[in-house]
N, CA, C and O atoms as CSV, one atom per row, in Angstrom:
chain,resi,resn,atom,element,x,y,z
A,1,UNK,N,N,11.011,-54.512,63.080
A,1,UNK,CA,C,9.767,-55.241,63.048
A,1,UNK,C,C,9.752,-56.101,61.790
A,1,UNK,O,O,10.213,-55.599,60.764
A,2,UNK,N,N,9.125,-57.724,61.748
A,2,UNK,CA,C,9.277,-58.489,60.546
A,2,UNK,C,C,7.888,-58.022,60.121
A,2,UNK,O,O,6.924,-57.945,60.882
A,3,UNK,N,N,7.891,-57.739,58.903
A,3,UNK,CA,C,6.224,-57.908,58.285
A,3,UNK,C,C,5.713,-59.362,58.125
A,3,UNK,O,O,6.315,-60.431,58.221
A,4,UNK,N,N,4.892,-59.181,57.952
A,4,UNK,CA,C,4.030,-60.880,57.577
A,4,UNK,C,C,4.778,-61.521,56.264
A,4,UNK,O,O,4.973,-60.775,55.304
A,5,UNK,N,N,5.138,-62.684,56.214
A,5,UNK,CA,C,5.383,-63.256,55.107
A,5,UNK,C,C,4.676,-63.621,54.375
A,5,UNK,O,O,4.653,-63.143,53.241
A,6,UNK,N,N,3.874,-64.566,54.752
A,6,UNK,CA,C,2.513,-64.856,53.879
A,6,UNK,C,C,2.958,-65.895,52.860
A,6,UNK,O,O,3.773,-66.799,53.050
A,7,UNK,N,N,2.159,-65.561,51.534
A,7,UNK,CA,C,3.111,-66.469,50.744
A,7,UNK,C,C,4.222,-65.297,49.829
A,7,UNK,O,O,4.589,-65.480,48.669
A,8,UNK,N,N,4.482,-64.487,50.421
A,8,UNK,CA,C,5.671,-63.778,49.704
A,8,UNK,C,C,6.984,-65.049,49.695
A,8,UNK,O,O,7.075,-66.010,50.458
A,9,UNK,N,N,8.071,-64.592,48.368
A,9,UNK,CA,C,8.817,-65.582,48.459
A,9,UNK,C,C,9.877,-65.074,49.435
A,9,UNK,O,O,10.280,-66.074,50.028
A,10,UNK,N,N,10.564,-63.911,49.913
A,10,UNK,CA,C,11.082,-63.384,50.923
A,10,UNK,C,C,10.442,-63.026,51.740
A,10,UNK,O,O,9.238,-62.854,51.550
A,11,UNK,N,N,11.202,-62.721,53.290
A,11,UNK,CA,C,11.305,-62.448,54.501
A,11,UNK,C,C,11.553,-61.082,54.659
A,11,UNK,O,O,12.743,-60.781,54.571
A,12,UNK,N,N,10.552,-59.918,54.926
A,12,UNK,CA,C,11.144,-58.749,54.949
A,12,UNK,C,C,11.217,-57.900,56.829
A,12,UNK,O,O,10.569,-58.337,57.780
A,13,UNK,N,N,12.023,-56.859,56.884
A,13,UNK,CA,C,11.724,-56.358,58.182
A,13,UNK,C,C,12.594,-54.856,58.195
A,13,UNK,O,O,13.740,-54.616,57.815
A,14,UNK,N,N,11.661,-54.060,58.731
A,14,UNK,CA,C,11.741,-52.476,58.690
A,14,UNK,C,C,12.316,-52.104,59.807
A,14,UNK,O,O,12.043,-52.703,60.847
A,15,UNK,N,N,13.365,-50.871,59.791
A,15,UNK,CA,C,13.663,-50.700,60.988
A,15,UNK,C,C,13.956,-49.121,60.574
A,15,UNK,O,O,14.397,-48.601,59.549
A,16,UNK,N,N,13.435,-48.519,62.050
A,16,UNK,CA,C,13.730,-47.179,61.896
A,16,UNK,C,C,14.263,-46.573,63.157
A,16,UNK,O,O,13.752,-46.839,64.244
A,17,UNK,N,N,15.767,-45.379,62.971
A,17,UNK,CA,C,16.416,-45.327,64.191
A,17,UNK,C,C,15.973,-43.896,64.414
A,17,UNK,O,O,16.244,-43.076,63.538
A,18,UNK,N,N,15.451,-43.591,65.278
A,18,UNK,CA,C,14.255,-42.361,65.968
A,18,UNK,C,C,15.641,-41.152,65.961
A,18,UNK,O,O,15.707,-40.097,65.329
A,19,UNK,N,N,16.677,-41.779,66.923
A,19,UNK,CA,C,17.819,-40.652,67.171
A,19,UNK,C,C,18.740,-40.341,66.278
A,19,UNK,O,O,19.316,-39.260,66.404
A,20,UNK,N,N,18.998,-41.012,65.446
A,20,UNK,CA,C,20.515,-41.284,64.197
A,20,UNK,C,C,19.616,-40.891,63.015
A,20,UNK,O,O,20.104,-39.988,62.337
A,21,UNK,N,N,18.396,-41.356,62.591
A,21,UNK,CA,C,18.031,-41.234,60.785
A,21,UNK,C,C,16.460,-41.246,61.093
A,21,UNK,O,O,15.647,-42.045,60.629
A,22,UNK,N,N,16.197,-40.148,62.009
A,22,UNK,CA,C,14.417,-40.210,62.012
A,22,UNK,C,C,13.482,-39.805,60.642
A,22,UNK,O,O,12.277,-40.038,60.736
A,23,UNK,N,N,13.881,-39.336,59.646
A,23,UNK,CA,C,13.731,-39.581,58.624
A,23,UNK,C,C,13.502,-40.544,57.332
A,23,UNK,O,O,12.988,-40.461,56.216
A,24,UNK,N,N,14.186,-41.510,58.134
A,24,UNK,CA,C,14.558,-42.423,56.687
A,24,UNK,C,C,13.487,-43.878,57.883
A,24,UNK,O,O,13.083,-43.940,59.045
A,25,UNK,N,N,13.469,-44.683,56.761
A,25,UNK,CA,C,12.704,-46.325,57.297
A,25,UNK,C,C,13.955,-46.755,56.051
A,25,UNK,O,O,14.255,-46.266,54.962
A,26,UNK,N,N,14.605,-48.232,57.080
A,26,UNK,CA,C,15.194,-49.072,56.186
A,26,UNK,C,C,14.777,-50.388,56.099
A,26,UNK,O,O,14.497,-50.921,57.172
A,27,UNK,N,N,14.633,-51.231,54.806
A,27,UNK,CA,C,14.113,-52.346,54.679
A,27,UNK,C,C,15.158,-53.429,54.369
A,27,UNK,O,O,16.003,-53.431,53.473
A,28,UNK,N,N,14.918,-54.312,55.275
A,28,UNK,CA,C,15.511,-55.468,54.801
A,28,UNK,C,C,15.151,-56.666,54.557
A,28,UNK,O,O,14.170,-57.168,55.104
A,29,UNK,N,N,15.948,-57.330,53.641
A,29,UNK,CA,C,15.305,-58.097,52.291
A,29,UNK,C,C,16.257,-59.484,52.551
A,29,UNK,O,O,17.372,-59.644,52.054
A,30,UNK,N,N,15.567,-60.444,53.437
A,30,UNK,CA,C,15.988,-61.390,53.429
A,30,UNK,C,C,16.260,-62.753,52.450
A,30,UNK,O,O,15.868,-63.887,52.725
A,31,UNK,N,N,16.915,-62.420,51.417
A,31,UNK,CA,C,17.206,-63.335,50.033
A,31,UNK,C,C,17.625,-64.733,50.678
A,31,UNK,O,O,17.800,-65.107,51.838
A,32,UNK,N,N,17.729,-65.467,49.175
A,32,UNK,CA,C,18.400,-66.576,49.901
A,32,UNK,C,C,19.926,-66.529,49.396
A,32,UNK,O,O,20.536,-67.596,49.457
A,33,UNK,N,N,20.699,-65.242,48.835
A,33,UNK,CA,C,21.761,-65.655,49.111
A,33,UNK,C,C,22.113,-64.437,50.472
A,33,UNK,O,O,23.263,-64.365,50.906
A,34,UNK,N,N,21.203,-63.708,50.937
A,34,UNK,CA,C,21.270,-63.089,52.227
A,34,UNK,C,C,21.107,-61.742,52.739
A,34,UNK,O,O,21.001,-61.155,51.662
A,35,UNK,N,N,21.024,-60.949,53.512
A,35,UNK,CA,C,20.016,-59.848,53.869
A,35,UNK,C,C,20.914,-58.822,52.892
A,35,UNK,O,O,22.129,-58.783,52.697
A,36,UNK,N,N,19.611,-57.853,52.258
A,36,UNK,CA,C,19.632,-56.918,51.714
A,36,UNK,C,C,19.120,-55.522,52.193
A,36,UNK,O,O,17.917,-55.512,52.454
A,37,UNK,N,N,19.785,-54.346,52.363
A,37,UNK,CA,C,18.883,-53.514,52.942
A,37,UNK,C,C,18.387,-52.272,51.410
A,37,UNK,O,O,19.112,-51.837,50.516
A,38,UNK,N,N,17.460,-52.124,51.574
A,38,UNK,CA,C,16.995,-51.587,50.543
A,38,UNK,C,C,16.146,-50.156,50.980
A,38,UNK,O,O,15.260,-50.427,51.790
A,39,UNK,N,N,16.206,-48.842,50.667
A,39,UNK,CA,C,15.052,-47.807,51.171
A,39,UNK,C,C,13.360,-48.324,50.742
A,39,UNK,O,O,12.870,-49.345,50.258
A,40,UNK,N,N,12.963,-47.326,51.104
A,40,UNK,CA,C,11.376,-47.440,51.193
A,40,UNK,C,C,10.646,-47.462,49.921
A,40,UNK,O,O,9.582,-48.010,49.633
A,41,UNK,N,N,11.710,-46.517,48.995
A,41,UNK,CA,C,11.209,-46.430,47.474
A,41,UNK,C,C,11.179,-47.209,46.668
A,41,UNK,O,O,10.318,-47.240,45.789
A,42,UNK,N,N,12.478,-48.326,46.835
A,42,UNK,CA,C,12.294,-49.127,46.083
A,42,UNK,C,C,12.016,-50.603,46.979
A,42,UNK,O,O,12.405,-51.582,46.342
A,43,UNK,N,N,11.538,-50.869,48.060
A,43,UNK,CA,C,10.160,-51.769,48.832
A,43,UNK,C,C,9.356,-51.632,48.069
A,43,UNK,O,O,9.238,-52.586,47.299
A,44,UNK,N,N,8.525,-50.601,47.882
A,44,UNK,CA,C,7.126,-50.078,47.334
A,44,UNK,C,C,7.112,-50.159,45.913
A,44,UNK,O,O,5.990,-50.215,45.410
A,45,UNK,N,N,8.409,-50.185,44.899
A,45,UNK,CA,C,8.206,-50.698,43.747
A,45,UNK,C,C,7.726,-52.183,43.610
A,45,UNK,O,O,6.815,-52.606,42.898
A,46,UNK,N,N,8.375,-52.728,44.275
A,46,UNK,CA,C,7.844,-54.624,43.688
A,46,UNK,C,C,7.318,-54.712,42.938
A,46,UNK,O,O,6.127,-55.011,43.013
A,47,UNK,N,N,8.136,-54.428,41.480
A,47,UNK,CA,C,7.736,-55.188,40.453
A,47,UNK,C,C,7.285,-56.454,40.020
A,47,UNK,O,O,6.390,-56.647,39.197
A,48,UNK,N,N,8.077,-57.472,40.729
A,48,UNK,CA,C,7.768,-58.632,40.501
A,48,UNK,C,C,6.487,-59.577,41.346
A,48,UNK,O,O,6.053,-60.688,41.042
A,49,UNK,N,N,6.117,-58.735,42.420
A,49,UNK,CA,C,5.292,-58.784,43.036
A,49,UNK,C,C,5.500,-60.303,43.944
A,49,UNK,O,O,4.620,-61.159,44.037
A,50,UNK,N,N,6.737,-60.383,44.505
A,50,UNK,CA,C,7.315,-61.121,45.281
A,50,UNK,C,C,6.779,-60.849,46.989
A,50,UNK,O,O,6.565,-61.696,47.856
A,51,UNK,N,N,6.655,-59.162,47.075
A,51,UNK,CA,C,6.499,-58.644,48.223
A,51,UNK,C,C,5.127,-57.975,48.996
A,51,UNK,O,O,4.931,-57.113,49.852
A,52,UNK,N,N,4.090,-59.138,47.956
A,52,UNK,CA,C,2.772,-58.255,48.186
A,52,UNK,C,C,2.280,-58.022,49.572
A,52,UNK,O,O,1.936,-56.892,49.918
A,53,UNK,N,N,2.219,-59.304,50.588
A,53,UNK,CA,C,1.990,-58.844,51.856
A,53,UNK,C,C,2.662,-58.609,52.404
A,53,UNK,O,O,2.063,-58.616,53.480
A,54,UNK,N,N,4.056,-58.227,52.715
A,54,UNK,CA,C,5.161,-56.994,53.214
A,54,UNK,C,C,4.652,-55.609,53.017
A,54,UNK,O,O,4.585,-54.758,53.905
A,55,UNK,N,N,4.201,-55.416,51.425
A,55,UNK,CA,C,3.880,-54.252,51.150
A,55,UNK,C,C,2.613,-53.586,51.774
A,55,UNK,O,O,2.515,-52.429,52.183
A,56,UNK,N,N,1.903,-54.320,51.762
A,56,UNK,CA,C,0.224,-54.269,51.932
A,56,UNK,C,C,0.210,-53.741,53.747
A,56,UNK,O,O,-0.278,-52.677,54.128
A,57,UNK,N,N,0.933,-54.883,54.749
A,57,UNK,CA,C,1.327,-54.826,56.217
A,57,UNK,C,C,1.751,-53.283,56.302
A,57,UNK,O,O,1.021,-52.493,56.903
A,58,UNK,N,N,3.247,-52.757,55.536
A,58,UNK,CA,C,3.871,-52.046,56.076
A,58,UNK,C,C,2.941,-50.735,55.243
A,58,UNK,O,O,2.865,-49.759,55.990
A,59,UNK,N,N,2.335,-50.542,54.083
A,59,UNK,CA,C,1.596,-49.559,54.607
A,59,UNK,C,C,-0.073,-49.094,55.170
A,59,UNK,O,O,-0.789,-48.098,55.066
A,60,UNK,N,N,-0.172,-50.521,55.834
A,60,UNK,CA,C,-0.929,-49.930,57.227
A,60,UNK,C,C,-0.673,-49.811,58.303
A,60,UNK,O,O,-1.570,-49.408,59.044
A,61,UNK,N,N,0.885,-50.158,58.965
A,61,UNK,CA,C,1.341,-49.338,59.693
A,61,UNK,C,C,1.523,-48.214,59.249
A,61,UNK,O,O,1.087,-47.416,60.079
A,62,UNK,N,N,2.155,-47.428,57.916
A,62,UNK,CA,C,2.334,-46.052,57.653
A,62,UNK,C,C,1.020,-45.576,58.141
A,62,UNK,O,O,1.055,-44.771,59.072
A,63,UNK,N,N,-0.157,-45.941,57.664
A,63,UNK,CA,C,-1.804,-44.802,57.778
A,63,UNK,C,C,-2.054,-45.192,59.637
A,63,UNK,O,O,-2.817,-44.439,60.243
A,64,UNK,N,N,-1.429,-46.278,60.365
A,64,UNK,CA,C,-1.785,-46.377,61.618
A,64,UNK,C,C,-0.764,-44.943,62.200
A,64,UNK,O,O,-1.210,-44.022,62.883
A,65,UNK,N,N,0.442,-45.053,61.794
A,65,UNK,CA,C,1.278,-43.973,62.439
A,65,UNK,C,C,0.696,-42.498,62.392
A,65,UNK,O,O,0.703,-41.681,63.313
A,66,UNK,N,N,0.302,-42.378,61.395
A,66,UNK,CA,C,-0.404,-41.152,60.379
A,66,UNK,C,C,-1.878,-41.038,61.114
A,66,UNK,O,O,-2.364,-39.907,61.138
A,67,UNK,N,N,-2.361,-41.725,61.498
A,67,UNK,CA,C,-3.617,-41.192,62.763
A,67,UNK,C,C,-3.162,-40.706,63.528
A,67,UNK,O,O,-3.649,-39.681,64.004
A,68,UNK,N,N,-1.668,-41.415,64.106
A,68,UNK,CA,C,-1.667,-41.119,65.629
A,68,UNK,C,C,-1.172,-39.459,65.578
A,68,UNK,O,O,-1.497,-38.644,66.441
A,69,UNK,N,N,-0.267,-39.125,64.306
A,69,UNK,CA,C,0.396,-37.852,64.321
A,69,UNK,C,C,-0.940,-36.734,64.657
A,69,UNK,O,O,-0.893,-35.583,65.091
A,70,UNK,N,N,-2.080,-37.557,64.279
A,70,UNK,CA,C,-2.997,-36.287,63.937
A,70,UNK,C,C,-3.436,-35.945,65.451
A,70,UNK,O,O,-4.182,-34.992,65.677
């Protein structure tokens, strides 16, 4: 799934494999010298605050998923 870009300066998009790594979410970090995959921990750092509406999108899908578990 791509998150919203917005005015972030990258392109980000999450993917998670249910049967192989249902555990893990991987992010990837579309640079301009080219895709990066990065874990969830360091998505959610953005220091530089390049990735604010990626960040903001992907965790309200986390609290949308997190209803449905309930």
């Amino acid at each position: 799934m791509y998150l919203k870009q917005g005015k972030d300066r990258f392109l980000h998009r999450f993917r998670w494999h249910e049967l192989d790594e249902p555990e893990s979410i991987l992010i990837d970090c579309y640079y301009i010298r080219g895709i990066k995959t990065i874990n969830e921990e360091d998505f959610l750092m953005n220091t530089n605050g390049l990735s604010f509406n990626a960040i903001e999108q992907y965790k309200e899908i986390l609290r949308k998923l997190k209803e449905i578990e309930k």
